[in-house]
N, C-alpha and C positions, 0 to 999 in steps of 0.2 A: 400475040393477037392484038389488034388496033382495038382501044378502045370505044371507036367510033360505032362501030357493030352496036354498041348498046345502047347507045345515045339517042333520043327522040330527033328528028330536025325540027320542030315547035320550041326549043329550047330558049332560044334566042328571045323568041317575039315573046315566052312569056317571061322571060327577065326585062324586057322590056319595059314590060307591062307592070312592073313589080308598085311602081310610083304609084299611077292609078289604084291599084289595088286598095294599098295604103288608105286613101285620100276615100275611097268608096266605103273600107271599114269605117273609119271615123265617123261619118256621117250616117251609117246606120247602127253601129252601136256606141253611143254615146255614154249608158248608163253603165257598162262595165267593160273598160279598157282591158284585152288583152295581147297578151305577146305574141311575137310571131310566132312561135312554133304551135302556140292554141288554137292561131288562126287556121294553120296547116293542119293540125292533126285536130279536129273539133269533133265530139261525140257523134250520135244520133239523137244521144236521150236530153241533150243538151234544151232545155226551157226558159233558162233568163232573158230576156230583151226580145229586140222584135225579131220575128222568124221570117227569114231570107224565103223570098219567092222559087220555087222549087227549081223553074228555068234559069234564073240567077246560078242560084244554087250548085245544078248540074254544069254550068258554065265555070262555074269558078272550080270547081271537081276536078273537070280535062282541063282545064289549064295548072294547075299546083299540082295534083295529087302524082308521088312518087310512083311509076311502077316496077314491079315485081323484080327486072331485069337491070332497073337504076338502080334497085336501091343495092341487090347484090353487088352490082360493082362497086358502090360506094362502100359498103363494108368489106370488101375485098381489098379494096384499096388500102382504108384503114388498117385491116392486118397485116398487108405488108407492110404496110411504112412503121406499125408497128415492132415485126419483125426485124426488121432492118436495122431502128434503133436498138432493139435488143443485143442484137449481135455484135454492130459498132461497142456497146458497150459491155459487153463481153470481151469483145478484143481487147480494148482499152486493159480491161482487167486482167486478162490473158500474157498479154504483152509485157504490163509491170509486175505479173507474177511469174514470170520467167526471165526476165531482167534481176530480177531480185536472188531469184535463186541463183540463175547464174551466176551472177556475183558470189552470191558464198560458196557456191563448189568452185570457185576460179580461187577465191580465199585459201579457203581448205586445202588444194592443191599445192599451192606456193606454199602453205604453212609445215606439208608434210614432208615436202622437196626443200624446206629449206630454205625459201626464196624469196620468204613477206617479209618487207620490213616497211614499217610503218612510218611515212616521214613526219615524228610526232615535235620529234624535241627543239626544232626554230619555233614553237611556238610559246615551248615552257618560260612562265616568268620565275625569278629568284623572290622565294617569298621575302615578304619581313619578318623581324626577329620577332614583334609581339604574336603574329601568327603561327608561332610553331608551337606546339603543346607539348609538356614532358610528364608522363603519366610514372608514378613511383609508387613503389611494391614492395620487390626485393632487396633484402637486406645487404645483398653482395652484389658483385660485377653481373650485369646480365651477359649469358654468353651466347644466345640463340631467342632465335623469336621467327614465328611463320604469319602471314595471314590468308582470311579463309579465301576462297576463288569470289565471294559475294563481296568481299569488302566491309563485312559488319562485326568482324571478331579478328582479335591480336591472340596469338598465346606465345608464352615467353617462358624463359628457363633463365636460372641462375646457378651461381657456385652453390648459394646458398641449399642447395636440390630443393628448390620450390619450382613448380609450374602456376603458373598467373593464368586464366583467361578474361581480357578485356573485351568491353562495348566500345567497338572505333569512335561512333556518334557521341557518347556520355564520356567516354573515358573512366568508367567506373570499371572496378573488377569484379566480375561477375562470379567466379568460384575461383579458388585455389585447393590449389594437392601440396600441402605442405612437404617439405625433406626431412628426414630420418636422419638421427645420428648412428655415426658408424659401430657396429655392431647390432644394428635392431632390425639387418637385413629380414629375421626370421618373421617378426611377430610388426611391421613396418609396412603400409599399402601404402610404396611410393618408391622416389628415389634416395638414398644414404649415403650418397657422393655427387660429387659435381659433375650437373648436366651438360654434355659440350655441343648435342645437336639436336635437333628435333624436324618430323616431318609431317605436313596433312596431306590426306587422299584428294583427290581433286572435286571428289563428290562430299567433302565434310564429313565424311561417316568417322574414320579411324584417324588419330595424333599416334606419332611411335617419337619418343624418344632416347636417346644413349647416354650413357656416363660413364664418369672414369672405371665404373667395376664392371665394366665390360658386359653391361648388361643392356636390351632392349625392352622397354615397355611398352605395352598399347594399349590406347586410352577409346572411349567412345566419347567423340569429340564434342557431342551438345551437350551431356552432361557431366565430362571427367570421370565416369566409372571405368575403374581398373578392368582392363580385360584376357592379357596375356602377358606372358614374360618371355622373352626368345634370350637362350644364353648359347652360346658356342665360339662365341670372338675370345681369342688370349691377350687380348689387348685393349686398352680404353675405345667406345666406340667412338668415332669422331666423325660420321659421315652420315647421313639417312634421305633417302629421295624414295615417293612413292613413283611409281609409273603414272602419267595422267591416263587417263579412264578408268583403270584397274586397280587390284589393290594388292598390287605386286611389291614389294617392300625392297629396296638395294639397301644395303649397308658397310661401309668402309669400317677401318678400326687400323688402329699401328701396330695391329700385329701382320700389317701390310696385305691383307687378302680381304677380298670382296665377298659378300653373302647375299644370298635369294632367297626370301621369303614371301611362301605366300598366307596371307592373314585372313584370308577369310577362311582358311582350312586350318590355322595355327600350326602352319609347317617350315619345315628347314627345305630347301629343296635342293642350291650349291654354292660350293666355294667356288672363286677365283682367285691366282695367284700370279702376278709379273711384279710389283714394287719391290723395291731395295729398300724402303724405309716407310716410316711410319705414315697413313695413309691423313691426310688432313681435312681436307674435303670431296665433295661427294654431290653430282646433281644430274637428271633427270628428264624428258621428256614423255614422247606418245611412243618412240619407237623402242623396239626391246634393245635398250642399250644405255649406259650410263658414262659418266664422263667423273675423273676424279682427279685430285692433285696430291703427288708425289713426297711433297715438304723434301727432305734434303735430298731426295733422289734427282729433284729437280727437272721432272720431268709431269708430263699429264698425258694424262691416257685413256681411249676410248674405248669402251669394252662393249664387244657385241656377245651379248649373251647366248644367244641360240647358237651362234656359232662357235662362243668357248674361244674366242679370238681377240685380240687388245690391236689397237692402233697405240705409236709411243710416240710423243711429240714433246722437244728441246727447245728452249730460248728463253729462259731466267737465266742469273748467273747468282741467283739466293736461294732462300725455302722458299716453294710455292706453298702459300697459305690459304687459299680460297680459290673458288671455280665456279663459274655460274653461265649457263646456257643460256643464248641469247634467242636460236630458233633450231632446228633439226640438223642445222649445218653450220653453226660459227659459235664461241664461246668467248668470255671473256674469262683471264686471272689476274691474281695479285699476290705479289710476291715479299720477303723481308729486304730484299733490295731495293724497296718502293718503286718497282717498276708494274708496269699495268698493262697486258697483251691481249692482243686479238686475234683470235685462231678460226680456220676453217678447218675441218675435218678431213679435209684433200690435202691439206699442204702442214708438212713435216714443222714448217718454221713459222710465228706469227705473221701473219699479216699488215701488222702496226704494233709498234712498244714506245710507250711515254715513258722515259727512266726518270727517277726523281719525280714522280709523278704528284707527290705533296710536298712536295722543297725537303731541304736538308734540314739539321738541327745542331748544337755544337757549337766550341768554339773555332773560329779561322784557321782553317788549315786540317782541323780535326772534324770534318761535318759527317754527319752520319744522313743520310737518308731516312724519312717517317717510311715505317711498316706499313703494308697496305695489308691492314686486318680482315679486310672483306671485299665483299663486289657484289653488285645486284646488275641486274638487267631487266625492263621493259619488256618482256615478250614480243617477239616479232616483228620491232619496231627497232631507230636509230636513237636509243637511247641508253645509256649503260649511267652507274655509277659506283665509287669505289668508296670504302671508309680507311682511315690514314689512325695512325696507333703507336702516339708520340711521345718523351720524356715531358713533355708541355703539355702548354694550354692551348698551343697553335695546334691541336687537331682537326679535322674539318671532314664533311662529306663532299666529295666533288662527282658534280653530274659531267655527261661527255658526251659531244653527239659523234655519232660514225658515220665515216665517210659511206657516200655509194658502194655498195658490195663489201664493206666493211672494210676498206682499204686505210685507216687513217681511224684520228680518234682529235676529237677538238674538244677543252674546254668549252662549258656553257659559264657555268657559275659555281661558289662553292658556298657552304653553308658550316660556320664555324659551330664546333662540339667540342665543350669541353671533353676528355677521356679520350679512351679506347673504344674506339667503331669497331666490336665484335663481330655483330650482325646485320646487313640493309637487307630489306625485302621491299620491292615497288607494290604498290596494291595492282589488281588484277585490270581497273577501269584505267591505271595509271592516275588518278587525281590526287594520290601522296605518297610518297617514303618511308618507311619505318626502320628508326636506326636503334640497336640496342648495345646500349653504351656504360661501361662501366671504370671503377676505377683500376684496375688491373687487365693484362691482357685475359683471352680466354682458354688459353694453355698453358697459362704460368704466373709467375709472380716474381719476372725480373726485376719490374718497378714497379712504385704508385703514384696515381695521380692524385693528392688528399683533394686537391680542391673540385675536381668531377662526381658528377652526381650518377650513381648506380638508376640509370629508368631508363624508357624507351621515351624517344623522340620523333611525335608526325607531325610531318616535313609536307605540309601540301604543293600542290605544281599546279597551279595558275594556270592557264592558257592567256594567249594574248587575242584570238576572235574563235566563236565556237563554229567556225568553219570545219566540215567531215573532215576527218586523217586521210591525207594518203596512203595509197598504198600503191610500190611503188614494185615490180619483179625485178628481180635482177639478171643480170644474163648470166 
């Protein structure tokens, strides 16, 4: 509808007129100046100053005064344009609150399929040595160490069977579960042999971890009260992964079979059984399945639980000694042959292997390869690293980035340790490393290193501009 319909035609001449108007107030009320809209909208009861001649008056009435049908449309008007803005900024709102979402179910997706990988690591800088902090504790080789999904607590295990829990920020230790000498199994709240792995639930509630007397313990993790004991493995435990979201419990041991438990019922629920030898490690994601390495069978294998089915996958020519899951679909290992692989869950044979992947050791002609004691990964991202487990002092952690789709594996930098790198774990933000390093390996005592110091070592990672990570799908 034209707005013209409403509109007076006198409109004009009395905007016209507006000057005069002005110029006519002035002049009769001198003694109390007011505004325009007083002058528009002015009482009846109105008594200061001189009082306008009633013809005046009435004239100056029909020409200002709004009627009834103006003044509707002007407030009509008003609420639409009100409206209007409303809505615009509704969309606005609308638009980057499904943008957003989007984005993390497009996340989430790729993370489930396997497919996120974060292009974090051209960014990481090589710290300096005065910035890496070594936090000491235990009396023995540490041989395991987890930290929480928050980033605000370390817990760590020794031969010593002591459990530490550290403050990342302080580096203080905040409680300890001391270890028991052997035979005080009965009347002992703790462990009485050397612990070789440890696991936390993704929610921080429960810590489990194993030792050589083939035993499982569970902790509640904020404040170290003992909660259960799970025995059934014939062999040292040597593997533990919680499922993320749940608190589904896998377990490995070298009596070469796999266990399911679940912890919040304090139950046994199954074995699994394919290894030819002693199971070494052990790791985990969102989907019901685990992933573990072989040691002399020299193989790793992926186990779908519900289905009671193993995937078997070849390409060490050492012990695999460590295993660690990169996203839903690739994994990295490390072997006694100092070689370091990249595996997808599709394909039988690595995808990329660096051999010698921390140089040799030895005299000329007799060089031996450094041990790749461990492996961590980045979640979901191109970023892995391994720990190296030498007759020296030349040990080191070295970072790696991964090619597109994990095809390749490149040096970044490496970060000299003194010892045996038992354990790395990346923190969950990725802004450090945690390596736990001791003077012995953490399944034997073929050699020592006297001059390595038994503590855990954070290793921060710098970025070079705080520009967002990519992220990047793969095909």
């Amino acid at each position: 509808m034209s707005s013209s319909f409403f509109v007076k035609t006198n409109q004009n001449p009395k905007l016209s007129q507006k000057g005069k108007r002005v110029e006519v107030k002035s002049k009769v009320r001198t003694k109390k100046p007011n505004s325009r809209y007083n002058e528009e909208i002015s009482s009846d009861s109105e008594t200061d100053g001189h009082v306008v001649p009633r013809k005046r008056q009435s004239n100056k009435e029909h020409e200002y005064e709004e009627t009834p049908q103006e003044k509707k449309l002007r407030l009509a008007k008003l609420y639409l344009d009100q409206l209007k803005e409303d809505e615009e900024k509704k969309a606005e709102d609308d638009s980057f609150e499904t943008d957003l979402i989007a984005g993390r179910l497009k996340e989430e997706v790729l993370e489930r399929t396997g497919k996120l990988q974060r292009l974090v690591a051209k960014d990481i800088l090589p710290p300096e040595a005065s910035e890496i902090r070594v936090l000491k504790g235990h009396k023995l080789p540490i041989t395991c160490l987890v930290v929480t999904s928050d980033d605000k607590y370390i817990f760590s295990a020794a031969k010593d069977c002591s459990i530490i829990k550290w403050n990342v920020e302080t580096g203080k230790k905040l409680q300890t579960i001391p270890g028991g000498r052997k035979g005080t199994e009965d009347r002992h709240v703790g462990h009485t042999a050397h612990i070789l792995c440890m696991a936390i639930s993704s929610d921080g509630k429960y810590l489990a971890t194993g030792d050589m007397n083939k035993l499982i313990m569970i902790w509640e993790a904020e404040t170290c009260k003992h909660l259960y004991k799970f025995t059934g493995h014939k062999g040292p435990v040597s593997g533990l992964s919680f499922r993320k979201g749940s608190h589904d419990l896998y377990s490995a041991s070298h009596d070469r079979s796999i266990k399911v438990w679940n912890v919040d019922e304090n139950a046994y629920v199954e074995t699994l059984f394919g290894h030819q030898d002693a199971i070494t490690g052990l790791d985990s994601l969102s989907r019901e399945r685990c992933v573990t390495a072989g040691g002399r069978d020299r193989s790793v294998r992926v186990w779908k639980i519900a289905e009671e089915s193993q995937l078997v996958f070849h390409g060490h020519e050492g012990s695999i000694d460590c295993v660690q899951l990169i996203n839903e679909e690739h994994m990295i290992t490390g072997a006694d042959d100092g070689s370091v692989c990249l595996w997808s869950v599709n394909k039988k044979k690595p995808l990329s292997t660096v051999k010698q992947a921390h140089g040799c050791h030895g005299n000329a002609g007799l060089e031996q390869p450094h041990w790749v004691a461990s492996v961590a990964a980045l979640q979901n991202s191109d970023t892995v690293a391994s720990g190296a487990s030498g007759c020296s002092q030349n040990s080191q952690v070295q970072l790696w980035k991964c090619a597109e789709n994990y095809r390749g594996l490149t040096p970044l930098f490496s970060v000299p340790v003194s010892g045996f790198i038992n354990s790395l774990k990346f923190s969950s933000s990725g802004q450090f490393l945690v390596a736990g390093v001791g003077q012995e390996h953490r399944l034997g005592r073929w050699w020592r290193i006297k001059e390595a110091k038994n503590g855990i070592y954070i290793i921060p990672l710098k970025r070079k501009l705080p520009n967002p990570e990519e992220t990047k799908p793969m095909e």
